[in-house]
N, C-alpha and C positions, 0 to 999 in steps of 0.2 A: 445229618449226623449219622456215621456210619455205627452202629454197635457187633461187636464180635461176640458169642458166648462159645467159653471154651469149654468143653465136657471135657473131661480127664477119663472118670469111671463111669460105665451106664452099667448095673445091675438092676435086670430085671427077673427076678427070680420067684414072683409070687407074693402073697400077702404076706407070710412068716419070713419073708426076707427083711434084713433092717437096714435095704439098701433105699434108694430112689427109689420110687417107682415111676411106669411111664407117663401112666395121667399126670400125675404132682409138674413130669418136667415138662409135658404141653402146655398144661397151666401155667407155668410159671417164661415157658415159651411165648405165648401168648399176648402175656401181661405186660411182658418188656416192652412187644413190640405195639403193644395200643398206647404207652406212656409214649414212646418215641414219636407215634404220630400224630397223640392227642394231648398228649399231656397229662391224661391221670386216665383213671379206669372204674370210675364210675357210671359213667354213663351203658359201658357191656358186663362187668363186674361188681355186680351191685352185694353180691353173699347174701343171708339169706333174713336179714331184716332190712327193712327199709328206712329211708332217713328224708330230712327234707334236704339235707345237700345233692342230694342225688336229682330230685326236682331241676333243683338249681342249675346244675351242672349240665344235663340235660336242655333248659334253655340258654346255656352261655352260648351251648354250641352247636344249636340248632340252625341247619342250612352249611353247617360250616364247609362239608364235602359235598358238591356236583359229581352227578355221575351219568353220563351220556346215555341216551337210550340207545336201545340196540338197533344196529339199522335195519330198512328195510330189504329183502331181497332184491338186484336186481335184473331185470328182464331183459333180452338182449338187445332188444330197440335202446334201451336206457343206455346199457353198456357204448355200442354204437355212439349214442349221443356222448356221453363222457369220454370215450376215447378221444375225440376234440376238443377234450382240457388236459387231461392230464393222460401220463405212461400207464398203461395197463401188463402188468406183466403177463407172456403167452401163457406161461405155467399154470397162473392161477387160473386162466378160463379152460386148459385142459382138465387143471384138478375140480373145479364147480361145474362141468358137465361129464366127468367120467369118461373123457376119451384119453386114451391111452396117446403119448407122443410117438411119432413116427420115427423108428430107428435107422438109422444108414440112409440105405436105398430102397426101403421097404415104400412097396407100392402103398399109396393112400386113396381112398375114396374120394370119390369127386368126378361131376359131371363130363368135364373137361380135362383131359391128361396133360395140355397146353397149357394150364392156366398158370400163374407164377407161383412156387412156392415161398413158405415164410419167408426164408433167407432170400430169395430173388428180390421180393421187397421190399427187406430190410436195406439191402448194397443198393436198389433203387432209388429212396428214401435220403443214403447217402448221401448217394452221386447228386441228390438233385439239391445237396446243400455245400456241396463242395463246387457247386455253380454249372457242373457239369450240362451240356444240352442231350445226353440220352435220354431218348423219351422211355418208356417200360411199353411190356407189350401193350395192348386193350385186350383183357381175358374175356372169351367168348362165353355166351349162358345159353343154357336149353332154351327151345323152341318155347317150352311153359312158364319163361319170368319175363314177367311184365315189363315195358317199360320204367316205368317209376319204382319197379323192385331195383331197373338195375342202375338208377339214379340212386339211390337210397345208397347200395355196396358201392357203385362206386367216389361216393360221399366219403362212406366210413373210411376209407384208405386203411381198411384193416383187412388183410386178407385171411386171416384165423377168423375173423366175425364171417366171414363169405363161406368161410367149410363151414360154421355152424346153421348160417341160412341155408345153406345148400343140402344139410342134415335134415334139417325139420322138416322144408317142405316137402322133402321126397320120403319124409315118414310116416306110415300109417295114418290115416285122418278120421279112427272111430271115435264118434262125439266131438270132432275137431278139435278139443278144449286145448289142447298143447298146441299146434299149429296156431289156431286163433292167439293165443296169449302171446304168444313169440313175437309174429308178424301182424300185430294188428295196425299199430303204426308205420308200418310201412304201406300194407294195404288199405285201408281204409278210404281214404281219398278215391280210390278206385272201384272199390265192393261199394261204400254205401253213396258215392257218389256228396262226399261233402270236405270241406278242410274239417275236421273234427276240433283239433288243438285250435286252430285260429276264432272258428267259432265259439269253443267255451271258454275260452280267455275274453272272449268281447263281451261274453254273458259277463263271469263275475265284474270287469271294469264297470257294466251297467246296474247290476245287482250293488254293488258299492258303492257307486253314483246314486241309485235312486234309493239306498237304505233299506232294499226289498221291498220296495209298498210293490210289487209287480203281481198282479195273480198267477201269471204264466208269463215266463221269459221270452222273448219270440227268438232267441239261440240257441237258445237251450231246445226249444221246443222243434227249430229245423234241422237240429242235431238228429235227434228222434224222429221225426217225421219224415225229412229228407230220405235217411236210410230206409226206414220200412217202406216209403212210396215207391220208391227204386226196386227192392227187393220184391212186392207183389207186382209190379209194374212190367218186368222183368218175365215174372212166371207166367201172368196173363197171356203177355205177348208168345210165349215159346209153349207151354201147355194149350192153350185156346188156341193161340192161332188171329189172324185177320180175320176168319170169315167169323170167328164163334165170338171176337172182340165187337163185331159190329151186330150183334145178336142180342149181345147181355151187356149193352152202352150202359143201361141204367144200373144195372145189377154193378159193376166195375165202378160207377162212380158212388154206388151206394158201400161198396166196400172201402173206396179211398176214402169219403167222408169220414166212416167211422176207423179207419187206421189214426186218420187226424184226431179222434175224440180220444183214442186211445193216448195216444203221443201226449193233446195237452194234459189226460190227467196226471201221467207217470210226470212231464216235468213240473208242473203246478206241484209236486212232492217236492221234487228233485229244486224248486226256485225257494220253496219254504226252509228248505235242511240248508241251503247257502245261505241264504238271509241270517239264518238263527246262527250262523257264524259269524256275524259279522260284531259280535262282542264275546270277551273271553271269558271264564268260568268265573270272574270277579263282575262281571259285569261293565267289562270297560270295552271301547272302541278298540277294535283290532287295527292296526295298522293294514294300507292294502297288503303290502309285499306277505305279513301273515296272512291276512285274512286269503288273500289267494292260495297259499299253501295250504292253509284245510282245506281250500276247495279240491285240490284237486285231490285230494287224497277220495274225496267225495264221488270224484267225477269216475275213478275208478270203477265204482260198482256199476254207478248207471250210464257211464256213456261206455263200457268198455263188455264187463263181463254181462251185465243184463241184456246190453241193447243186441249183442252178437245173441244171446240164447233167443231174446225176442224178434231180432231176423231172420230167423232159423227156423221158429216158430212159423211166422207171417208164412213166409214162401210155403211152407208144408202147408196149411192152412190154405192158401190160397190155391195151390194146386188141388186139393184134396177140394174146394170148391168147384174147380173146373172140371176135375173128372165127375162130380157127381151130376152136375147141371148137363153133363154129356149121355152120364149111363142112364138119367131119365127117360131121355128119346129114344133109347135103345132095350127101353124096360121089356118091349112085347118079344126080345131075344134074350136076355137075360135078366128077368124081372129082380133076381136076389142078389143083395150086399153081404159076401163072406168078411166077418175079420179073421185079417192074418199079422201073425205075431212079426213081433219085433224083429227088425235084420240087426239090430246095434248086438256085439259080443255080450254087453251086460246088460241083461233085458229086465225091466220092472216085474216081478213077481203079480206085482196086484194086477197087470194087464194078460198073464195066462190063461186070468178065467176067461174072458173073452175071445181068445184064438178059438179058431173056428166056427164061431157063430153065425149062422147063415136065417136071414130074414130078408122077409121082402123089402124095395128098397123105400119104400115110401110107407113103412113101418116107424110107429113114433119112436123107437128105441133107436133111431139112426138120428131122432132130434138131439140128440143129448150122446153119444157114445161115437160117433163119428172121426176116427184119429186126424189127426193128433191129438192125443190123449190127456198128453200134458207137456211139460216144457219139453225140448228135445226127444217128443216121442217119436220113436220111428215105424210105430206100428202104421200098416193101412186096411185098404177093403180092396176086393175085387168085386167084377160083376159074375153072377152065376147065373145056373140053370139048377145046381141040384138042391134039392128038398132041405127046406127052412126047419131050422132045428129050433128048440125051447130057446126060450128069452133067458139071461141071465138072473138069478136068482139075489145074487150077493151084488152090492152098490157099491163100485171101490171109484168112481169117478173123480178126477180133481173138479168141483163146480166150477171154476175156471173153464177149465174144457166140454162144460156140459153143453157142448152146441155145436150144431151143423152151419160149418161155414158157410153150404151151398148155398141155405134159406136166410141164414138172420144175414149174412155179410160181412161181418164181424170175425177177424181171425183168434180171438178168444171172446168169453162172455166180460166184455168190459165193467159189467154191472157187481162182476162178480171179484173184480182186482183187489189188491191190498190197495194200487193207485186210488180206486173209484173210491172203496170205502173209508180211507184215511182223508178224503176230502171234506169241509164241514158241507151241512145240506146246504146254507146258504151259498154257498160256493159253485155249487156242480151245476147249476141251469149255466151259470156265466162262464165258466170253463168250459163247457161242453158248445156254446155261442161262440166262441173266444175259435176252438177248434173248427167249428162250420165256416166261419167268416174264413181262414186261414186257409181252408181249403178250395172253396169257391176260387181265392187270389191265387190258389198256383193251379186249379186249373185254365182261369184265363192266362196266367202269365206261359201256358203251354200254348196258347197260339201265337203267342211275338215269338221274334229271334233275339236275343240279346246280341246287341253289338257293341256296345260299350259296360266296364265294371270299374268303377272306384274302392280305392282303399275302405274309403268310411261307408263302401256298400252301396252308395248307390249308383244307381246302372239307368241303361236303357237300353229301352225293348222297342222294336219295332213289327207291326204287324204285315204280314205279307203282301196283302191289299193293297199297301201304300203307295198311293203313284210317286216313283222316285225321281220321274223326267219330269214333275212339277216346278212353276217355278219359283213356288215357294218352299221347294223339302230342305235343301240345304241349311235358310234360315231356321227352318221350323228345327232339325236336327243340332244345329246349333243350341239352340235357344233350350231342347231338352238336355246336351251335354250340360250347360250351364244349372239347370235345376238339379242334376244329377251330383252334377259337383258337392252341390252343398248335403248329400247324401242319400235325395228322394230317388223315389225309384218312377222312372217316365216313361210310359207308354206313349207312341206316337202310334195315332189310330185311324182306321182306314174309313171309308165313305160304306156307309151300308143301310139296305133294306131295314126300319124299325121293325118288319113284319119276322125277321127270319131271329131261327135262334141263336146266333152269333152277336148279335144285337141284343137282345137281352143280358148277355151275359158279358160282354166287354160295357153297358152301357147302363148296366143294373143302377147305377145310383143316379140318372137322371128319371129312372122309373117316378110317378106322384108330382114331379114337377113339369113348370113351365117350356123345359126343356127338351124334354121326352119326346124322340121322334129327329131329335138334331145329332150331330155328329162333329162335336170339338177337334182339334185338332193332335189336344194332349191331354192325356191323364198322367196328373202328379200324385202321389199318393191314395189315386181314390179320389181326386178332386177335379172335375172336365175345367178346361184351357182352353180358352182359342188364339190362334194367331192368326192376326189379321196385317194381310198386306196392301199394297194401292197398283195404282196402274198409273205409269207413268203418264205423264210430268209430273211431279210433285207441285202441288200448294199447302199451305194451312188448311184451305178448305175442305181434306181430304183427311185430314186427323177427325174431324166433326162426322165425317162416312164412317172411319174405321171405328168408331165408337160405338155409333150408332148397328154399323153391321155387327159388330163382334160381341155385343149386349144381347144379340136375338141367340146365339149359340153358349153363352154362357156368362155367367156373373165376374168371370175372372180373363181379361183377356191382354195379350204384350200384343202392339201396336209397335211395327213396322219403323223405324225415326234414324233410317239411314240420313236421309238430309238433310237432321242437325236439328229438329226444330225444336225452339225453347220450352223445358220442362216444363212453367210459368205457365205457356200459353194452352198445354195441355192439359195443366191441373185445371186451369180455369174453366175449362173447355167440360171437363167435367163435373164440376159443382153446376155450370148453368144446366148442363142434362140433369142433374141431381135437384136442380129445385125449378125445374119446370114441371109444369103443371099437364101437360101433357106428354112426359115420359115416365111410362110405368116399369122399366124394367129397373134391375138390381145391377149394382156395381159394387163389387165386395173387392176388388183389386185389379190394379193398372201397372201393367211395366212394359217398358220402353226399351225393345231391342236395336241395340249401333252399334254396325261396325262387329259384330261378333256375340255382344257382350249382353247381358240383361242385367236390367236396374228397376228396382219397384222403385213406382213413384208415388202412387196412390193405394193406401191401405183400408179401409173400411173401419175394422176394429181401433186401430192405432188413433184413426180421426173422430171418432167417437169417445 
């Protein structure tokens, strides 16, 4: 319904006028137009006593108008992404980041004076739908964009999104915080050395799946840990050096352990705040497709804006250990630790008092005050010679940061986190287990080479030692694609000294048992495997061997059955080892490799 009002006269002349006045015709402006779209005007219009119609009226039409919430801003990675659904007008991302459009011939910024303009792209774009085979040029990138940067542009087939990457990253980078937000999805993969998106997508499907019972996600958790292992791993290597890494073995593994304790407390936060989404403000089951939508709004703080400040952190931190673990041996030439202030443009006031503070360096005021100071601090120390001034008087420390990396190992005081303290007490012995176990496994999975990865994750590792002119590695390689397939992760492992420490720690979980001192031929999840093969000619006779041999290296062993032989006669074959009275070993599983392929045939639990 269209309504017109026609004014003829407006006098507004003051209160002794005995015209109209303005308020009356707003009011009465107003009123029309709430009856036109409500139908009365009780519900805004109430005057100035109350009624129960007005109740009434009030619930008739309650809910009756939706109104969209406001969106979010977005980020140019996002944009990028959207530009492969729908038209983005140029206009609007000149006018949302404040560049001015380029007039005529007016020269433009950009790396490359070769590279195509808008319009080159546009008639590009054309042509290449008007079937045309002109190919367009390939625009050339600085020496400094990465490969996968320049996967990423030329993805986006936007060449207005390529001047604004080309903008940011060659802009100033104090506090990084605008570079990182920009390009975090593009770089990421690359900086912390992980798929970020693919892995927190496979968290929440497993968070949803298992209804959160999880203490700690283990996606969630390589999210976080993958990046900061890389990031101190990284510093160690180019700060220390080779010679100072084989120095402070233990010190470096004492630091990655606890980078690990760090990671599972923050995500053991980070699995609990996804869980508790997994019902809406009624209390009902989300749907996945919502429930992943909070997630990710979630994922934002901690996988994006936190985990960048706490890599930043890590690396400082962990450099800021190296140099001190260095200027100790060098105490008899420069026995003192100066603090010097901040290089960042906007410097923490609370850390001035501290600039130039010079004490000795094995003074307990370097337990606790040693920069990084607090999250993206940029203050450091140097080593000196001149004369140690008074200790500071006033206590501005974040306790977070009350600690020397060099000593505790720890690139913040863990003990000290919102993570650690937001844990219940019963919780933290097992989370804090949960993070040792997890690191122990990627320091051994640092001695295989991955040669195989599957979708659903699982891979295989092979360790260096392994005789590959064997003439059973093929099978045996086989036999661990096969377990991999189904998602485990399979170490194929070499022949070694029980005495040496390689052995210990590829072989930790035969430690206390029968087996301890043997060398399986696979680890599946943490679980030793042998495979056993025969020496030609084949007989039956020789399944009754491979049983017996492959029982003494482990409870779980795939036997060799290229020449066909009946399932039957090998089940059989093992109940009578199972109930002789002279065979004391364990058989907890039997499968039978042919032809390529592996098939359990005997299970332990299942026959029980």
């Amino acid at each position: 319904m269209l309504m017109i009002l026609q004014v003829k006269d407006f006098n507004n002349t003051g209160s002794g006028s005995s015209g109209i006045s303005y308020n009356d015709f707003r009011k009465a402006c107003n009123e029309e137009i709430l009856i036109a779209m409500q139908g009365q005007t009780l519900t805004t219009v109430a005057g100035d006593k109350g009624a129960r119609s007005l109740g009434q009226v009030h619930q008739d039409i309650s809910g009756k108008f939706l109104f969209p919430k406001q969106a979010e801003p977005l980020e140019v990675s996002e944009i990028v992404q959207l530009s492969d659904i729908i038209d983005i007008p140029q206009s609007w991302l000149y006018d949302k980041y404040g560049i001015p459009i380029p007039k005529g011939d007016e020269k433009v910024a950009k790396a490359n004076q070769n590279k195509p303009t808008i319009e080159q792209s546009t008639s590009e774009k054309k042509e290449k739908k008007k079937g045309k085979k002109k190919k367009p040029k390939k625009p050339t990138t600085t020496p400094s964009t990465t490969n996968k940067e320049k996967e990423a542009i030329k993805n986006s087939e936007k060449s207005i999104l390529k001047k604004l990457y080309d903008f940011f990253v060659k802009a100033p980078q104090d506090g990084a915080n605008l570079l990182t937000r920009l390009t975090d999805s593009i770089t990421a993969n690359k900086k912390y050395g992980i798929d970020l998106n693919k892995l927190f997508l496979e968290a929440v499907k497993e968070i949803y799946a298992n209804q959160g019972s999880e203490l700690v996600n283990k996606k969630l958790f390589q999210i976080s840990n993958t990046a900061l292992q890389n990031g101190i791993r990284i510093t160690f290597d180019e700060a220390g050096g080779a010679e100072w890494g084989k120095e402070n073995k233990d010190f470096i593994d004492e630091f990655k352990v606890n980078t690990a304790v760090f990671s599972a407390f923050k995500n053991h936060q980070q699995t609990k705040e996804i869980a508790a989404l997994l019902t809406d403000e009624d209390g009902n089951i989300r749907s996945f497709r919502n429930f992943k939508k909070e997630a990710l709004k979630l994922s934002k703080n901690y996988d994006e804006r936190w985990l960048q400040t706490e890599y930043n952190t890590a690396i400082k931190s962990a450099r800021a250990a190296v140099n001190y673990r260095k200027w100790l041996k060098e105490a008899h030439l420069y026995p003192n630790l100066e603090y010097i202030e901040s290089s960042s443009v906007q410097k923490r006031e609370t850390h001035y008092h501290y600039a130039g503070t010079i004490l000795p360096i094995r003074h307990e005021w370097w337990d606790t005050h040693l920069p990084p100071s607090d999250w993206n601090c940029n203050c450091s120390v140097r080593p000196t010679d001149k004369e140690p001034t008074a200790v500071p008087s006033e206590e501005l420390i974040n306790p977070v940061f009350a600690n020397n990396p060099g000593k505790t190992a720890e690139f913040v005081s863990i003990s000290e986190t919102a993570y650690y303290k937001n844990t219940k007490k019963k919780d933290r012995e097992a989370v804090k287990k949960f993070a040792e176990k997890e690191a122990k496994l990627q320091t051994i999975e640092a001695l295989f080479t991955k040669i195989k990865e599957y979708k659903n994750g699982g891979k295989v590792l092979l360790h260096p030692q392994v005789d590959r002119k064997g003439s059973d590695f093929k099978k045996i390689m086989n036999t661990a694609k096969e377990f991999a397939k189904e998602g485990n992760t399979v170490k194929i492992t070499p022949r070694l000294h029980f005495k040496s420490e390689e052995y210990d720690l590829i072989y930790y979980m035969l430690k206390a048992t029968s087996y301890y001192r043997k060398c399986p031929d696979l680890i599946v999840n943490e679980v030793a495997y042998e495979f056993e093969n025969f020496k030609p000619p084949f007989n039956k006779g020789k399944i009754s061997n491979m049983i017996s041999h492959g029982t003494k290296q482990s409870s779980r062993i795939i036997i060799n059955n290229d020449k066909g032989c009946k399932h039957s006669y090998i089940i059989r074959n093992i109940y009578q080892r199972l109930t002789s009275a002279n065979f004391k070993r364990e058989i907890n599983g039997v499968w039978v490799y042919e032809k390529g392929k592996v098939k359990l045939i005997y299970n332990k639990t299942k026959k029980e």
